[in-house]
N, C-alpha and C positions, 0 to 999 in steps of 0.2 A: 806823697804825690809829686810829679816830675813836673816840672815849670812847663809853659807849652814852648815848641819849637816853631821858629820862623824860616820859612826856606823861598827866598823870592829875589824878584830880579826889583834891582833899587837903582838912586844916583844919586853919587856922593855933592851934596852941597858946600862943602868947602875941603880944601887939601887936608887931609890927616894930618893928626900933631902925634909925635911920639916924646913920652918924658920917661923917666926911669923913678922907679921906689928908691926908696932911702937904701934896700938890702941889694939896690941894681938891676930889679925883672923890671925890662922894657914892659912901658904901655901905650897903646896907643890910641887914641879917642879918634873916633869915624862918623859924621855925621851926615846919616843916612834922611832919602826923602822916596817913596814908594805910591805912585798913584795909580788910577784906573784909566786908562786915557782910551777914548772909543771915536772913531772916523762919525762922522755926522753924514749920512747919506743923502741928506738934502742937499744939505750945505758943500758937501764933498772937503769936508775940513775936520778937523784934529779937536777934539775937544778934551780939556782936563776933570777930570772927578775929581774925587775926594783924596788927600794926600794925607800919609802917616808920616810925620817924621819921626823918628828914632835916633838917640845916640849910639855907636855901635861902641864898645870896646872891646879888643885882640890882647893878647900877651904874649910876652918872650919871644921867641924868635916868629911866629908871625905877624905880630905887631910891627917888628922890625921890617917883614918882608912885604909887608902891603902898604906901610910909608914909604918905601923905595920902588914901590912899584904904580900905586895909585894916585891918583890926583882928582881935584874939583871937575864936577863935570861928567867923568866916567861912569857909563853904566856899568853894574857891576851883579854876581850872581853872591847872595849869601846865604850863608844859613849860621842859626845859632839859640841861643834861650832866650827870652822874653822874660823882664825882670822888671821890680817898682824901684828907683831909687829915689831914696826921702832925701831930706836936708832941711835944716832951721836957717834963714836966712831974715835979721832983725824982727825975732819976736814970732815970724811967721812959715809953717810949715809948706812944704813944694814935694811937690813928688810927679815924677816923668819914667815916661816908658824905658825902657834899654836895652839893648842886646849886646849879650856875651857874647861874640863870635866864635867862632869854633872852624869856621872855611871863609873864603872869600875870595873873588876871582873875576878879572876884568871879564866883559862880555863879548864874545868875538862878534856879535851883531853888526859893527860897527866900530870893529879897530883889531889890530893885529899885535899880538904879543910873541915876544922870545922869551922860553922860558929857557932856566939854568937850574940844575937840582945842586942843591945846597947840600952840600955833605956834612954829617956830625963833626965831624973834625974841625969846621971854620969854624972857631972860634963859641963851640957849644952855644951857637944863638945868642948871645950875647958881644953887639959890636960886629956881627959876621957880615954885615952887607956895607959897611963902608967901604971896602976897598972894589966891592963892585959898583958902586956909586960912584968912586972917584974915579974908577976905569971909565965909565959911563961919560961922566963928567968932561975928562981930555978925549971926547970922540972915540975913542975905543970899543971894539968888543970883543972880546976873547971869548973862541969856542973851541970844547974840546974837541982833539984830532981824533981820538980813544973814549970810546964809555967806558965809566967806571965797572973794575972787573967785576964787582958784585951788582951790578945792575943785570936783573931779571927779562927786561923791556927788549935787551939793546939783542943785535942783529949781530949774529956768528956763522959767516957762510962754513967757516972751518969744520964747526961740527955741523953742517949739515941742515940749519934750518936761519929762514930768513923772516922769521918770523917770533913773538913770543913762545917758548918752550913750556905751552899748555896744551 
């Protein structure tokens, strides 16, 4: 039987942490908060329900790209499995919800994003957004003048269409 999947819009409670295994696959722990929030039409005011938090965890190179990209605070859209993790912690057993992620993605609700597609060649996801980070970092952005010549998406008035070739 398949784990159930979670697909919803959350916000991260603290900045994502990224560490690496012993054999080098980045991970990265996301701790999510997901409530029900409804206008009060008497009141004409915001009121909070009930709140699920969740830890999220990503791997390898998405891991890497949602610590470079995410922060506390952000609302964000994800999806992913819903799992129990145990643990014995002095004598006594603990078990919390968690989510494997598998996507996740700021939410334009409320903020605007540049994206960059990551090509297999940087550095096979492993270590590949440091040097966008440190571009980042000294005010930099570098965008390409040219899409990648195998990108599907990109716009070729040459051959005739300005549009996806679907």
């Amino acid at each position: 039987m398949a784990l159930p999947t979670l697909t919803g819009v959350g916000r991260l409670t603290a900045d994502p942490e990224l560490r690496f295994t012993p054999n080098g696959k980045a991970v990265a722990s996301v701790p999510l908060a997901f409530n029900s929030r409804k206008l009060n039409r008497q009141t004409n005011e915001w009121e909070d329900g009930d709140v699920l938090y969740v830890r999220g965890s990503a791997w390898e190179r998405l891991a890497e790209n949602l610590v470079e990209t995410l922060a506390k605070g952000m609302e964000v859209m994800v999806s992913g499995e819903l799992r129990t993790e145990s643990w014995e912690k002095d004598g006594q057993k603990h078990e919390r919800t968690a989510l494997l992620i598998r996507s996740i993605a700021p939410s334009l609700a409320f903020a605007t994003a540049v994206v960059s597609k990551v090509t297999s060649g940087q550095n096979g996801g492993q270590g590949g957004g440091q040097a966008r980070g440190q571009a980042r970092g000294q005010g930099q952005q570098t965008r390409p003048t040219q899409p990648p010549a195998d990108d599907p998406w990109a716009i070729d008035n040459a051959k005739g269409y300005s549009e996806p070739p679907f």
